[in-house]
C-alpha positions in Angstrom: -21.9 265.7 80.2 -20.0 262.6 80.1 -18.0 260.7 77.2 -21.5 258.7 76.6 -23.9 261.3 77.0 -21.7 263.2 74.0 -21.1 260.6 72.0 -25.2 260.1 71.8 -25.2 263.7 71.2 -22.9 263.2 68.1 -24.7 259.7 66.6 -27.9 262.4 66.6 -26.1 264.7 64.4 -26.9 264.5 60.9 -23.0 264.6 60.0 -22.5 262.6 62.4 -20.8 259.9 59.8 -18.9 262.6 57.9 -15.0 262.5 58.4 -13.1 261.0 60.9 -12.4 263.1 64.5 -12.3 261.9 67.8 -14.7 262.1 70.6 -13.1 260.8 73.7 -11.9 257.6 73.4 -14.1 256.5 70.4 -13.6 257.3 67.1 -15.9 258.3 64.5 -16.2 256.3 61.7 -16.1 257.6 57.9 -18.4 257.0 54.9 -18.8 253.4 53.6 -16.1 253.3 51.1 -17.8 250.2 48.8 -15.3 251.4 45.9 -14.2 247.1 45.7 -17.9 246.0 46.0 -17.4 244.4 49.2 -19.9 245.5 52.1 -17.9 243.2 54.7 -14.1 241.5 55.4 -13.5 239.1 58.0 -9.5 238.0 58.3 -8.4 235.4 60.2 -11.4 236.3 63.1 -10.2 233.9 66.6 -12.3 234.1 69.5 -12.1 232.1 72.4 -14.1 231.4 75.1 -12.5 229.6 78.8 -10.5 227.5 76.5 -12.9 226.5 73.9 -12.3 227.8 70.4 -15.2 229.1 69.0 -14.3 230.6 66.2 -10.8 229.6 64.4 -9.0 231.6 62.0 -12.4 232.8 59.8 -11.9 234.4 57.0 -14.8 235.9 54.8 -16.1 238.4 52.2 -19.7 239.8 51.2 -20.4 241.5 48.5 -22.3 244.6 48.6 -25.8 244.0 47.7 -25.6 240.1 48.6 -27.6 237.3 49.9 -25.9 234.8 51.4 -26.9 231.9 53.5 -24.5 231.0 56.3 -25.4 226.7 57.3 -23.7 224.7 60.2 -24.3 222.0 62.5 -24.6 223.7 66.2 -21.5 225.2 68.4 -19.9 226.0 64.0 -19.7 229.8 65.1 -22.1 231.1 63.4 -24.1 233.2 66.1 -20.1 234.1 67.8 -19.7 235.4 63.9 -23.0 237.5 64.4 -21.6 238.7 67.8 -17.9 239.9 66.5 -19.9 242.0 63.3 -22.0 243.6 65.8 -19.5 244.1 68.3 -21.0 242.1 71.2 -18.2 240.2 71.7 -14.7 241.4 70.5 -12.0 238.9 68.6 -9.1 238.2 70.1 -7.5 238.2 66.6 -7.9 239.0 63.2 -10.2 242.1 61.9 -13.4 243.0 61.0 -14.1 245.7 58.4 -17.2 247.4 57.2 -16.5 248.4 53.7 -12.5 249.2 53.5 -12.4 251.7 56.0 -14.7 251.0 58.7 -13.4 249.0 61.5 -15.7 247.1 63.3 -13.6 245.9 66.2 -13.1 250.2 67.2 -17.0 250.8 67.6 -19.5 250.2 70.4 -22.7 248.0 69.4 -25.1 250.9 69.1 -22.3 252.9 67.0 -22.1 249.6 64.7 -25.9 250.0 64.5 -25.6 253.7 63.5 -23.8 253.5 60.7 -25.7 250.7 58.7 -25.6 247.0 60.2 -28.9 246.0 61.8 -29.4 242.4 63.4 -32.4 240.4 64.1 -32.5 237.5 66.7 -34.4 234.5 66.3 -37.1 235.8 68.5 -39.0 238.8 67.5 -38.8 241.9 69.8 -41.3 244.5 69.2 -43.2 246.3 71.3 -46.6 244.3 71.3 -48.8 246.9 72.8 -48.4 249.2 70.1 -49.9 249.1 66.7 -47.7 247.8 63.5 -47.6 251.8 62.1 -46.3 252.6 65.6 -43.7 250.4 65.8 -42.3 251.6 62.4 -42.5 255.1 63.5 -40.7 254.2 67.1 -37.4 252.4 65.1 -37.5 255.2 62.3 -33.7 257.0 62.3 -34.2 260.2 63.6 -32.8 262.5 66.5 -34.1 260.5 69.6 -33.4 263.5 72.0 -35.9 264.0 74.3 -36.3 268.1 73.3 -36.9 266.6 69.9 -39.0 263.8 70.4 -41.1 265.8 72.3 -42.3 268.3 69.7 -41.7 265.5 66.7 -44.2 265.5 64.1 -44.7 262.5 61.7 -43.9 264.3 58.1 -45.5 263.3 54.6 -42.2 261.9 53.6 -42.1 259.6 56.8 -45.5 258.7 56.5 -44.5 257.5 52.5 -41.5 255.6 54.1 -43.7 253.7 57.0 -46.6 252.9 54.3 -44.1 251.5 51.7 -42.2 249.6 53.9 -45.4 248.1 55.5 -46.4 247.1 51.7 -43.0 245.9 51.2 -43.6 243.3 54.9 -46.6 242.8 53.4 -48.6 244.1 56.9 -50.1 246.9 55.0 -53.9 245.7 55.8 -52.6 245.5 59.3 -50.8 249.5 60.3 -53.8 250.0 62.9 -53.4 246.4 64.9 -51.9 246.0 67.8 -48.6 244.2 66.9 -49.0 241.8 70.2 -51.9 240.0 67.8 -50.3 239.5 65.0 -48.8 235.2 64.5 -45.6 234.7 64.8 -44.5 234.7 61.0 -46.5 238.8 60.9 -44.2 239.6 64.0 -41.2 238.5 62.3 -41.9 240.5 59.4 -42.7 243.6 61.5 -39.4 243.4 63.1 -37.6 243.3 59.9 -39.6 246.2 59.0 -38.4 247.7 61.7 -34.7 247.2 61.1 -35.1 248.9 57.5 -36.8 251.9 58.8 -33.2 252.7 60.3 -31.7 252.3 56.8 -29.5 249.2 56.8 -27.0 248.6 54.6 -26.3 245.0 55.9 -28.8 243.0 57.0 -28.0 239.9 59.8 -30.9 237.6 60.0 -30.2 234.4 62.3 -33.2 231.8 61.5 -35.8 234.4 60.3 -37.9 231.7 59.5 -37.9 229.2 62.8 -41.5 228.5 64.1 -43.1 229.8 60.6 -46.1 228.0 58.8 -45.1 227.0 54.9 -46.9 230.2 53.7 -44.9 232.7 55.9 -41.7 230.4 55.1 -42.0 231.2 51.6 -43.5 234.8 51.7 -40.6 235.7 54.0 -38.0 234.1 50.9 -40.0 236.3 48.8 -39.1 239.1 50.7 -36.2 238.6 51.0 -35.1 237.9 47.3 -37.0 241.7 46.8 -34.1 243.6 49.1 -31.7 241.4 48.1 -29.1 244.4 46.1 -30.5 247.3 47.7 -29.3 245.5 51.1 -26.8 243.5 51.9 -28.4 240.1 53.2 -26.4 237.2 55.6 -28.9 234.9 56.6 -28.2 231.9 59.6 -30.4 229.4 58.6 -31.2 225.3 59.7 -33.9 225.2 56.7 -32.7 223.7 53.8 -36.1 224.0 51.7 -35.8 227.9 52.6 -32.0 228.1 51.6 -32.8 226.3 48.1 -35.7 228.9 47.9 -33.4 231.6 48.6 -30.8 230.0 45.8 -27.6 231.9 47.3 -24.2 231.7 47.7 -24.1 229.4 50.5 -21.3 229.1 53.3 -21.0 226.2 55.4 -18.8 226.9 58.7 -17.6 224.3 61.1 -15.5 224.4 64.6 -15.0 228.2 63.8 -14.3 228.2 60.3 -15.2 227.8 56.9 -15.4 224.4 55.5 -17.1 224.9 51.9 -18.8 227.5 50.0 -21.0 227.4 46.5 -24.2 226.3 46.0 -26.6 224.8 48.2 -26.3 221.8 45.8 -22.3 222.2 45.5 -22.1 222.1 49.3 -24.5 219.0 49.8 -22.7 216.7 47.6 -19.1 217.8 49.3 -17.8 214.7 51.3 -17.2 217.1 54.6 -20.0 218.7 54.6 -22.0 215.4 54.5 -19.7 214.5 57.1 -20.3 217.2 59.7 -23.6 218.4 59.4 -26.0 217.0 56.3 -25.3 213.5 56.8 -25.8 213.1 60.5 
């Protein structure tokens, strides 16, 4: 058995996130420690890519349980932000922690995964020829092994979890449909579903709502608003009707950094912002 092939082993071990060893070249990372009330620290995060800069020096905090809407005119940094949380691309300075222990930049993507930070791209991926209950079931956090998955049984307590969080993504008429039919908005939601079946603790959304009618638009801001404090919430968005719906903390980033924060109203009336992005 190779380093891989044990380290897969050891993310399907229960205790898997208890304590801190070594397993080849990869550590293991602790608990959360959210002691300060901050789920997430970026410090002075620099990437660069064949000379161009995209991101410069960022610095920034989220608190645990928050909501907050990251804006930006395109080529700011804000999917190369998305990329350095989840360890898809690595900084070249500056660090990256997950609570006040955890750091990011010493994990693998599906280690990063593991321990509590699920991502969603602006296109859905689910798996379209199986129903909506199945694709809950497939992304539930449990031993994947092949001798377990083999003689699995779905459970009444994992049954409870897949029909509340079908209530919750508002797709509980729809558990026997195939998800390949549902409209776009539906397959958004399923695939949000599918990220808190693993038990998130922060939540990275980039333009959840892209391609939505009004309806979905403000069902999804309704959803969101309801995990708001029991997740942890950063949300890329180019709506400004769905950010003032959302009424968060809102961070406006620009060639790599961050140019303003407040309100969505604070940050429309600042001269730079209107500048750089709103005003053009």
């Amino acid at each position: 058995m190779n380093a891989v092939d044990s380290l897969l082993d050891a993310r399907d071990n229960p205790d898997w996130d208890s304590g801190t060893a070594e397993l080849g070249h990869v550590l293991k990372p602790g608990k959360l420690d959210l002691s300060h009330k901050v789920i997430l620290y970026l410090e002075d995060i620099t990437v660069t890519f064949d000379g161009f800069r995209a991101l410069n020096k960022l610095s920034l905090t989220i608190d645990a349980g928050e909501l907050r809407c990251i804006i930006g005119p395109n080529g700011a940094g804000k999917t190369t932000m998305m990329d350095v949380i989840t360890g898809k691309t690595r900084p070249d300075e500056g660090t990256v922690f997950f609570g006040q222990t955890i750091d990011l930049t010493r994990l693998s993507e599906p280690e990063i995964a593991h321990i509590g930070v699920g991502r969603k791209f602006q296109k859905p991926t689910i798996f379209e020829n199986h129903t909506v209950f199945e694709n809950l079931e497939l992304a539930m956090k449990t031993d994947k092994r092949v001798r377990h998955s083999l003689f699995a049984q779905l459970d009444a307590a994992a049954s409870d979890r897949i029909a509340e969080t079908l209530r919750l993504i508002r797709l509980d008429t729809h558990g026997k449909r195939l998800a390949g039919l549902l409209s776009h908005g539906q397959k958004q939601w399923l695939e949000i579903g599918m990220l808190l079946m693993q038990e998130p603790k922060l939540l990275l959304l980039d333009e959840p709502v892209a391609g939505m009618t009004d309806e979905e638009t403000e069902r999804t801001g309704e959803l969101f608003l309801s995990l708001a404090g029991r997740h942890s919430l950063v949300v890329v968005e180019h709506d400004m009707a769905f950010v003032k719906q959302l009424g968060s903390k809102v961070t406006v980033l620009h060639e790599g950094s961050v140019l303003a924060e407040g309100t969505l109203e604070e940050v429309q009336a600042d001269a730079r912002v209107i500048e750089v992005y709103l005003g053009r």
